[in-house]
C-alpha positions as a Markdown table, in Angstrom:
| # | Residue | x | y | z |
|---|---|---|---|---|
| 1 | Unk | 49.5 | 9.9 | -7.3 |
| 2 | Unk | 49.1 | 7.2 | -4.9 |
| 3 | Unk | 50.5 | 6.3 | -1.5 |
| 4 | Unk | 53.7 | 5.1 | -2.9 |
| 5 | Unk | 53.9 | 8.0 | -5.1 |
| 6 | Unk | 53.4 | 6.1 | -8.3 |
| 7 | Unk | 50.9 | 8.0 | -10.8 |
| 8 | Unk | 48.2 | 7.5 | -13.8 |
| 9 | Unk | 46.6 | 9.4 | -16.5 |
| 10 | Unk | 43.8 | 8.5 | -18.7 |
| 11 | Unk | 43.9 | 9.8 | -22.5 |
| 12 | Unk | 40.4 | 10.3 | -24.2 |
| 13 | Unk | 42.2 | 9.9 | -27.3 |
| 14 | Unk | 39.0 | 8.6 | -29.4 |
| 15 | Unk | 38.9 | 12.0 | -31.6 |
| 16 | Unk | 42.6 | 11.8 | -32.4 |
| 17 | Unk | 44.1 | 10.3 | -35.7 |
| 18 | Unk | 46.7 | 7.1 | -35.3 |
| 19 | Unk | 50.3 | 8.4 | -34.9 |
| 20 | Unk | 53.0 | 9.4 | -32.5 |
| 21 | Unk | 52.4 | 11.5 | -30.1 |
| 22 | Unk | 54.8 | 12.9 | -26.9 |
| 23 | Unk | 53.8 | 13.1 | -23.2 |
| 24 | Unk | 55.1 | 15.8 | -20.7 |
| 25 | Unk | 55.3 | 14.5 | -17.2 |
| 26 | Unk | 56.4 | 17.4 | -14.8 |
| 27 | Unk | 56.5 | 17.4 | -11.2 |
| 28 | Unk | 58.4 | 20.1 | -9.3 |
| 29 | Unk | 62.3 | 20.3 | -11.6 |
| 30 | Unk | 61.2 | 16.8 | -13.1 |
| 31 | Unk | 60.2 | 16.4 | -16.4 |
| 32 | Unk | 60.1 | 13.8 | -18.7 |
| 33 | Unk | 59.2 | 12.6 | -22.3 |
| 34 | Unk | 57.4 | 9.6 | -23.3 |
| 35 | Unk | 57.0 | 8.7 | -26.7 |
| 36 | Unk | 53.7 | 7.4 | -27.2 |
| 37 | Unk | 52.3 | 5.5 | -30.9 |
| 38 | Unk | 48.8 | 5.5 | -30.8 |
| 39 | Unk | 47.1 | 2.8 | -33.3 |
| 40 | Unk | 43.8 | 2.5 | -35.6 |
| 41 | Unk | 41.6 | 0.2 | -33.4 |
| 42 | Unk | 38.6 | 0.7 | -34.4 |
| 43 | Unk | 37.4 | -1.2 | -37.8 |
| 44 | Unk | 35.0 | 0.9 | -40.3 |
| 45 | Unk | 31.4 | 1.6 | -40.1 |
| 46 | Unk | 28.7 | 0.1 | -42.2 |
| 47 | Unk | 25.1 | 1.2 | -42.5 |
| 48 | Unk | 23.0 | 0.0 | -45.3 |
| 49 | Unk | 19.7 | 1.8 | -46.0 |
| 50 | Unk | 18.2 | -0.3 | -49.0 |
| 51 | Unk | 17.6 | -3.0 | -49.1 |
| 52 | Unk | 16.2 | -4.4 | -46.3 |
| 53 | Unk | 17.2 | -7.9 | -45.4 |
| 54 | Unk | 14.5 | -10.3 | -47.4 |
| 55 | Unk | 13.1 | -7.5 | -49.3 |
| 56 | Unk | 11.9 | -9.2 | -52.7 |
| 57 | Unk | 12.1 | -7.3 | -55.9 |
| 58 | Unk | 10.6 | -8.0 | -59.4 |
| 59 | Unk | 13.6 | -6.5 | -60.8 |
| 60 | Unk | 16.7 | -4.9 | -60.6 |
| 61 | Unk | 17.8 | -4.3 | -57.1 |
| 62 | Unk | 18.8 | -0.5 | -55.5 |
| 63 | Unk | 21.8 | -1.2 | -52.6 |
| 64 | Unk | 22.1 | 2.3 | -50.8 |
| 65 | Unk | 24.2 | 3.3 | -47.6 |
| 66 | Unk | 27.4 | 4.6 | -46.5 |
| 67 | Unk | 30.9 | 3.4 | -44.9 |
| 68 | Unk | 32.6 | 5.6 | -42.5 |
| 69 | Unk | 35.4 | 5.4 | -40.1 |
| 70 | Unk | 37.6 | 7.3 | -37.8 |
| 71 | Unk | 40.5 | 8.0 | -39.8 |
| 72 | Unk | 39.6 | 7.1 | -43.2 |
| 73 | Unk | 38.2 | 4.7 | -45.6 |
| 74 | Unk | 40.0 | 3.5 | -48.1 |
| 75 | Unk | 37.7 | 0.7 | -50.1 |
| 76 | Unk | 34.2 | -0.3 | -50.0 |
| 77 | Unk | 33.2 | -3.3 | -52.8 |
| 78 | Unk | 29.8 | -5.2 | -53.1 |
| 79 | Unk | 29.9 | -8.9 | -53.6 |
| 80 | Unk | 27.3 | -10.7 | -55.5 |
| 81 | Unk | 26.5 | -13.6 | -57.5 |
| 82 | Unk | 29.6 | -13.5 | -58.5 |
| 83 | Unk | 30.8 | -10.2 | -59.1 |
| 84 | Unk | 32.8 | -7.6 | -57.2 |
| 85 | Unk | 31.5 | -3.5 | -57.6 |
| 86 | Unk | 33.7 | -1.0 | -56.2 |
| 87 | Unk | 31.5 | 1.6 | -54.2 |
| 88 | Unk | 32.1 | 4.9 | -52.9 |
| 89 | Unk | 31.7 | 5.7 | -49.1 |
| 90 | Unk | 28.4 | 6.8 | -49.5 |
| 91 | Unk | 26.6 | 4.5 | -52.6 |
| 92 | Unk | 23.8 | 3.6 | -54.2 |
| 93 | Unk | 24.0 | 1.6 | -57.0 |
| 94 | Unk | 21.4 | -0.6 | -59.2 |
| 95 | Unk | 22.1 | -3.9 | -59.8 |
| 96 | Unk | 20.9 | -6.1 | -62.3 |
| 97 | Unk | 20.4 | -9.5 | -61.3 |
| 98 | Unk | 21.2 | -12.5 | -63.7 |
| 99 | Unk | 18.1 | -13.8 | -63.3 |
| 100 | Unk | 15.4 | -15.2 | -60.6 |
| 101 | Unk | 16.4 | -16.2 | -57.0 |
| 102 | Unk | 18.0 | -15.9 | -53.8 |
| 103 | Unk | 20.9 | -13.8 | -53.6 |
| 104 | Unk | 23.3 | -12.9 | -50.2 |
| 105 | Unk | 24.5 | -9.0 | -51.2 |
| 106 | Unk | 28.3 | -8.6 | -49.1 |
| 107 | Unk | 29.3 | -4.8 | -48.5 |
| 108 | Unk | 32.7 | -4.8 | -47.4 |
| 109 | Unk | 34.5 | -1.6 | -46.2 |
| 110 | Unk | 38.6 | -1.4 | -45.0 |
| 111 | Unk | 40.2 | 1.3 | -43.8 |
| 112 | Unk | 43.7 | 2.4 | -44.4 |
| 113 | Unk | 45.1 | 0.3 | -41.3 |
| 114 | Unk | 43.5 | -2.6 | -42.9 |
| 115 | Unk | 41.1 | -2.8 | -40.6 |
| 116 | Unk | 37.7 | -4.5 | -42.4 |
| 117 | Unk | 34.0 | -4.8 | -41.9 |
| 118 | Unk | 31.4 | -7.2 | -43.4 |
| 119 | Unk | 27.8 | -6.9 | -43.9 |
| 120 | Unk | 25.3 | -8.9 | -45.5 |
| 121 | Unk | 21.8 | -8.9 | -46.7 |
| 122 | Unk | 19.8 | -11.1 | -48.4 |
| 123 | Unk | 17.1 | -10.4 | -51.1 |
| 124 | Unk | 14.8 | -12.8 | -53.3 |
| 125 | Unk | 14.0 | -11.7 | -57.2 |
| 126 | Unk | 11.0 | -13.3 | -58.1 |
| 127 | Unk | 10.2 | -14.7 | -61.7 |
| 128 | Unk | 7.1 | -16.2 | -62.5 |
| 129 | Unk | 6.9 | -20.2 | -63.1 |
| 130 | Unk | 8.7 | -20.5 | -60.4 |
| 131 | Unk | 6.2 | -22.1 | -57.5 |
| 132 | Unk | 6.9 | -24.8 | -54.7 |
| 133 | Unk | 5.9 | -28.1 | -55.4 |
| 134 | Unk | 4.0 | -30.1 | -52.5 |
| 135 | Unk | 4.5 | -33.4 | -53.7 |
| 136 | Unk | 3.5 | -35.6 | -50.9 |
| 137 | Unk | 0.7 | -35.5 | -48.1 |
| 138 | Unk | -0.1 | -38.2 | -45.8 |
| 139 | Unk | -0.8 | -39.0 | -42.0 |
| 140 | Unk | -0.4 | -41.7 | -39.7 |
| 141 | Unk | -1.7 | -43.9 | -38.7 |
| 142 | Unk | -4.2 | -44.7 | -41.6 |
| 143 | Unk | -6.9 | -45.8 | -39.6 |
| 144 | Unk | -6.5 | -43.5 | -36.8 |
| 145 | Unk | -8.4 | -44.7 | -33.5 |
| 146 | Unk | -9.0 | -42.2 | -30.3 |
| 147 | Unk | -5.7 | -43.5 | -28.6 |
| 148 | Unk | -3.7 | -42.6 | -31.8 |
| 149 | Unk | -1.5 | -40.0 | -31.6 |
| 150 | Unk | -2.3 | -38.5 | -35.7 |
| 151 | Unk | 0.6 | -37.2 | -37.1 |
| 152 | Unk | 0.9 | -35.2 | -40.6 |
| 153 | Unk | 3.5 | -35.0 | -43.2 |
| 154 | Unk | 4.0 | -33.2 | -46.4 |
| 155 | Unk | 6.9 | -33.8 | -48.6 |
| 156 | Unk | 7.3 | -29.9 | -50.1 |
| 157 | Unk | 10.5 | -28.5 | -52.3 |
| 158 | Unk | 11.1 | -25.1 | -53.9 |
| 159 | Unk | 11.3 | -24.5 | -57.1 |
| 160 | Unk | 13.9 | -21.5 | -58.2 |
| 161 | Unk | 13.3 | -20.6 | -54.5 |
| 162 | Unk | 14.0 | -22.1 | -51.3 |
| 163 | Unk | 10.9 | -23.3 | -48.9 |
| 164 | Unk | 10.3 | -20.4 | -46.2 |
| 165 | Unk | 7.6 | -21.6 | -44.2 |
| 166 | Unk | 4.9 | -24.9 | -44.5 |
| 167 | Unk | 1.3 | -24.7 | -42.5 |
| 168 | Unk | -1.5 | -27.1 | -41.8 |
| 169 | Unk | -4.9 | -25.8 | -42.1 |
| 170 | Unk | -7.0 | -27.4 | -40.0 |
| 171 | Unk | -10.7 | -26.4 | -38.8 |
| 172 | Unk | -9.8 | -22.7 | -40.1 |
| 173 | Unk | -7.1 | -22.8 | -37.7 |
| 174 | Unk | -2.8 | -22.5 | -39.4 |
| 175 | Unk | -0.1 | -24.3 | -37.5 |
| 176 | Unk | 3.4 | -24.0 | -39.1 |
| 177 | Unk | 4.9 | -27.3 | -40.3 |
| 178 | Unk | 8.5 | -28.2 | -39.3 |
| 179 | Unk | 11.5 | -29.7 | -41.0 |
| 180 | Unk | 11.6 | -33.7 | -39.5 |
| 181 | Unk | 14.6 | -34.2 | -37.7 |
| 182 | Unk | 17.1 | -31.4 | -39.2 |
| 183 | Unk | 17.4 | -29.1 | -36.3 |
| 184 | Unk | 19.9 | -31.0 | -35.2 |
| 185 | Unk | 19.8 | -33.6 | -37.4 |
| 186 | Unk | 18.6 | -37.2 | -35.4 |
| 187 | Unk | 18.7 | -40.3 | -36.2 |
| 188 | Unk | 14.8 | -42.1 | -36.7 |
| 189 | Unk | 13.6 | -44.9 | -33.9 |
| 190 | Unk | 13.0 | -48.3 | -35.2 |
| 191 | Unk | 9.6 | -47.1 | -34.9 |
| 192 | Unk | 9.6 | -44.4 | -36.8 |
| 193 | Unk | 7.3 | -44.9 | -40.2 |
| 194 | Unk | 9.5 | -42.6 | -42.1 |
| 195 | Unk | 12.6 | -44.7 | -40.6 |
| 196 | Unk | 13.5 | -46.0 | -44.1 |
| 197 | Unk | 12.9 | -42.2 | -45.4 |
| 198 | Unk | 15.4 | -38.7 | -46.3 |
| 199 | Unk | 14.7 | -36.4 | -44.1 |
| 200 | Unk | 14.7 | -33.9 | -46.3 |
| 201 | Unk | 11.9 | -32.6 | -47.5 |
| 202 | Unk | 9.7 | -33.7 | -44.9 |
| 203 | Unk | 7.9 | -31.2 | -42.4 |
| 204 | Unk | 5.5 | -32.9 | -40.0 |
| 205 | Unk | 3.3 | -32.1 | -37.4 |
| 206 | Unk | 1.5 | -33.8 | -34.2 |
| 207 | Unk | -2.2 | -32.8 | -34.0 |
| 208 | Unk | -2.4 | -35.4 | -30.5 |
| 209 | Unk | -5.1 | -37.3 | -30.2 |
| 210 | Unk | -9.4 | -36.8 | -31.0 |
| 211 | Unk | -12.4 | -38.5 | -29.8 |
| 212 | Unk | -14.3 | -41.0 | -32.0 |
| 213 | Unk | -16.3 | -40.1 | -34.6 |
| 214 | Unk | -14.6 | -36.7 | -35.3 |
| 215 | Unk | -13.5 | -36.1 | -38.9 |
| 216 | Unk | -10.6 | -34.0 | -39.2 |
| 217 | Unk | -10.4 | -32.0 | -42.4 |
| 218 | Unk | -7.1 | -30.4 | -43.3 |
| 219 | Unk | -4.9 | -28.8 | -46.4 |
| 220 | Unk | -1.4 | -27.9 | -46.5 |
| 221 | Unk | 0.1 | -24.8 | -47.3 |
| 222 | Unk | 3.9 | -24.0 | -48.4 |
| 223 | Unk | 5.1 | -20.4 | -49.1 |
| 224 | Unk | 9.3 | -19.8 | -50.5 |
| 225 | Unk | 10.9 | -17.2 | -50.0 |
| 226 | Unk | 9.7 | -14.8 | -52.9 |
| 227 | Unk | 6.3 | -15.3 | -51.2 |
| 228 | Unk | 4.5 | -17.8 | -53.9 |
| 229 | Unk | 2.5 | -19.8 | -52.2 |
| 230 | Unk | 0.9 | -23.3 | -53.1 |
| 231 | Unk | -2.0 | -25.7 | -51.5 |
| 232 | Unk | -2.6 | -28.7 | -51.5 |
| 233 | Unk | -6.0 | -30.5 | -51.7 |
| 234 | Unk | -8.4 | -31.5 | -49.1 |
| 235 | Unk | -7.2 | -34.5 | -46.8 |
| 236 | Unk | -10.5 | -35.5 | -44.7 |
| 237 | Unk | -9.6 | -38.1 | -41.7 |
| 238 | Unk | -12.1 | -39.9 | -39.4 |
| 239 | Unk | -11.6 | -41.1 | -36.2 |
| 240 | Unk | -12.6 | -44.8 | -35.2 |
């Protein structure tokens, strides 16, 4: 009670199933009844075991785990490429893929309030024949001098995969390659030499500038995301 004889209770009423329920007040000869109608707040569980997200198979894929919940589950499916697979709260199920390539595997669990959880994960099934492709390498400027500033592109796409990461090796030394201008997307300068260019797929980097004389040798190296990788040749630069 406080000063002005008003007075609260707190309920722990996590362990209790949605319903109605009745509350005894009672002070001296008062009493009183409250109806109370406690709801399902709390959406369902999800754990997934197997795979783990970007795990790459060869084959078929094993999805294990389990959906649980407070009161009661009453539906887990798996959606992929496609196709919907009822599951039982605890599952593991083989699927077959239809073939190589990057798949996003949805578990989805609701409980008998209609209360819902998602979770995703994503796998890659490889296939052979299915490297990434660097098309393109150059630099600029062609004639570098020690005041240029060198830059490096490589035009790169994936083949049944999509491109995971691009590097420059330079002097036995990686640096990763980035997508030109897509995160966020920006508009090229007037001075841009790839003004009149996509975008996409170009990753670049700056190397700065070198002191003349020095020959800079470099190859460039793109992995997808089934893990093939792909080199290109030798690109040998000297500095004016």
């Amino acid at each position: 009670f406080d000063v002005d004889g008003k007075w609260k209770i707190y309920w722990n009423t996590s362990s209790l199933s949605p319903g109605d329920y009745e509350m005894v007040a009672k002070c001296g000869n008062f009493e009183k009844t409250y109806g109370i109608k406690l709801v399902d707040a709390s959406p369902p569980g999800i754990d997934i075991s197997h795979p783990y997200d970007g795990e790459i198979f060869d084959g078929n894929v094993v999805v294990q785990g389990r959906a649980y919940d407070n009161v009661g589950i009453e539906s887990v499916d798996m959606e992929v490429a496609g196709e919907k697979i009822s599951l039982p709260e605890n599952f593991s199920y083989e699927w077959a893929p239809p073939g190589p390539g990057d798949y996003d595997i949805l578990i989805k669990a609701s409980d008998g309030n209609g209360l819902e959880t998602e979770k995703v994960v994503h796998v890659v099934v490889n296939g052979s024949g299915n490297m990434p492709s660097i098309n393109k390498v150059w630099y600029t400027p062609e004639n570098p001098t020690n005041s240029s500033n060198l830059a490096v592109y490589a035009n790169v796409t994936g083949g049944m995969f999509s491109i995971k990461k691009v590097e420059i090796e330079m002097n036995g030394e990686a640096k990763e390659m980035y997508l030109y201008a897509s995160d966020p997307v920006q508009q090229r300068h007037d001075e841009d030499p790839l003004k009149n260019e996509s975008n996409l797929p170009a990753y670049g980097i700056e190397l700065g500038q070198f002191p003349s004389g020095s020959t800079i040798k470099f190859r460039v190296e793109a992995y997808d995301s089934a893990g093939n990788p792909v080199m290109s040749d030798e690109f040998t630069v000297r500095i004016s």
